[in-house]
N, C-alpha and C positions, 0 to 999 in steps of 0.2 A: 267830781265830788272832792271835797277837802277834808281831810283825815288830819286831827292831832295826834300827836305822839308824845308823852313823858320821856323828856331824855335827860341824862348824865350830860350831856355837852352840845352844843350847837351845829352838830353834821348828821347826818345819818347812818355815820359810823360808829357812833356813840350808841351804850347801852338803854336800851328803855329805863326809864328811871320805874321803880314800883310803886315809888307814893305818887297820887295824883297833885292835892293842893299845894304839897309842899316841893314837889320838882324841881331842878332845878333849871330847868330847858322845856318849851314847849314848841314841839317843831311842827306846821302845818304843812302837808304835803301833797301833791294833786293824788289822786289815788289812780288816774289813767296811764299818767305818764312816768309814775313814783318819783317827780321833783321834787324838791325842797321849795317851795312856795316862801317861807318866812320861816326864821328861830328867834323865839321870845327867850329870853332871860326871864326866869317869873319872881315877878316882881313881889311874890306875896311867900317866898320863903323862910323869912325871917317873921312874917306877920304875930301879932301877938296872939291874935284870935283870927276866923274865918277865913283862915286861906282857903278850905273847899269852894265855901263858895265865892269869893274873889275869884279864885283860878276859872270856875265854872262860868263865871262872868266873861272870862277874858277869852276862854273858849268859845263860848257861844257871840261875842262880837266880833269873834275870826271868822264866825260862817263855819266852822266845823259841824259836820253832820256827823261824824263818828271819834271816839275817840278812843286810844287803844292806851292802857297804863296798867298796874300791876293791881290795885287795891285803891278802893274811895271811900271816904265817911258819908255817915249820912245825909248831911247837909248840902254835900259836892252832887249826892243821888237824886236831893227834891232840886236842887237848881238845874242839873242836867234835864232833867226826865219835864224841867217848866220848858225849857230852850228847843227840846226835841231833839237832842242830841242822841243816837244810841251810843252804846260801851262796849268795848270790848277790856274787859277785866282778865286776873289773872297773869299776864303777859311781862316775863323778866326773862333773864339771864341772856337776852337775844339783841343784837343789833336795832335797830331803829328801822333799819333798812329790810332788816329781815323779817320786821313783823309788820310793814307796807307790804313787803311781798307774798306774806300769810294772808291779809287780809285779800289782794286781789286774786288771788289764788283759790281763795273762799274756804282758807285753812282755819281763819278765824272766823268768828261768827257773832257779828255786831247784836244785841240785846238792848231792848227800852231798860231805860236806866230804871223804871218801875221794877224791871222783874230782880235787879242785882242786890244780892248780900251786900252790905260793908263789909269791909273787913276786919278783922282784930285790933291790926297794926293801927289803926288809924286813931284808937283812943289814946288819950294823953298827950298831945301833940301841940296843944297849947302852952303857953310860958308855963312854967314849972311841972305841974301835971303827971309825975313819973318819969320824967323825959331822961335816957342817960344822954348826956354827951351832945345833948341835940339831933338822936339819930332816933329816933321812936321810943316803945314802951320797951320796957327791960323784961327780961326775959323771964323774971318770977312772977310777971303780972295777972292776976286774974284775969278769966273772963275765956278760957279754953275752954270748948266742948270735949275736947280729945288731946293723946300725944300726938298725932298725925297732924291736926289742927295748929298745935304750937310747933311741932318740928316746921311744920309749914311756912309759920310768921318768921320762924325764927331764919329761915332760910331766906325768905323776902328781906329782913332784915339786911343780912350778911350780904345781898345783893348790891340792897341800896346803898350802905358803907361804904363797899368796893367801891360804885360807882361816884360815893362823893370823892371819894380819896383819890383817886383816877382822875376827874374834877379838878381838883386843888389840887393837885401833883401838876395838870398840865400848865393851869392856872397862871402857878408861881412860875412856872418855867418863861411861860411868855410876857409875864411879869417884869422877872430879872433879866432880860434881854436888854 
């Protein structure tokens, strides 16, 4: 079976990325043997509009039957949940490698992308929309249930930063070589 993974970088040492359409890396993995199958650069992270379902496209033309990322909007949920894809949501601060080994392990536990919440983070993500910095919605944005809830985004947030910047850090290095 073939497993996606949102990543920060193209290995499996790379952290899971938490946003799905906007990712910066989509790695397809056998889930038997936890190989690296393929790393996608996604192509749909600067997109202006519909990178969920772009990315959901590019996912479901990989043959991924599951995919593992931190948070999805809505539109990434009806495209998945057309493709038959399930989800494993939620999943940051962890290797790439580590949350392949969650899942065959049956640490994670894949979900029809029917039953999953979106997340917060995912709104404003199109050109202007709230966005600071190009990294999600800002942290006084509406639309919390709870402080739990936004401690939460806001933590996913800080995640994904890290990881773009971790990104670009290594980026330039092999850049400037």
């Amino acid at each position: 079976m073939t497993i996606c993974i949102t990543s920060t970088g193209s290995s499996l040492d790379a952290q899971v990325d938490p946003r799905f359409g906007r990712a910066a890396w989509f790695l397809f993995v056998d889930q038997d043997s936890l190989e690296l199958k393929e790393a996608i650069e996604n192509p749909n992270v600067n997109a202006m509009g519909g990178a969920g379902i772009q990315s959901a496209q590019l996912v479901a033309e990989r043959g991924a039957q599951v995919l593992i990322t931190g948070s999805l909007g809505p539109n990434a949920v009806t495209a998945l949940s057309a493709a038959g894809t399930k989800v494993v949501t939620g999943v940051h601060g962890i290797s790439c490698r580590e949350a392949a080994e969650r899942l065959k392990e049956g640490k994670l536990s894949p979900q029809d992308p029917g039953q999953i919440s979106p997340g917060p983070a995912h709104a404003g993500m199109g050109k202007g929309g709230g966005r600071m910095g190009g990294f999600g919605t800002m942290p006084s944005s509406p639309g919390f249930s709870s402080k739990e809830e936004e401690i939460s985004a806001l933590r996913e947030e800080m995640e994904f930063i890290k990881g773009r910047v971790e990104y670009i850090t290594k980026r330039l290095q092999e850049l400037e070589k």
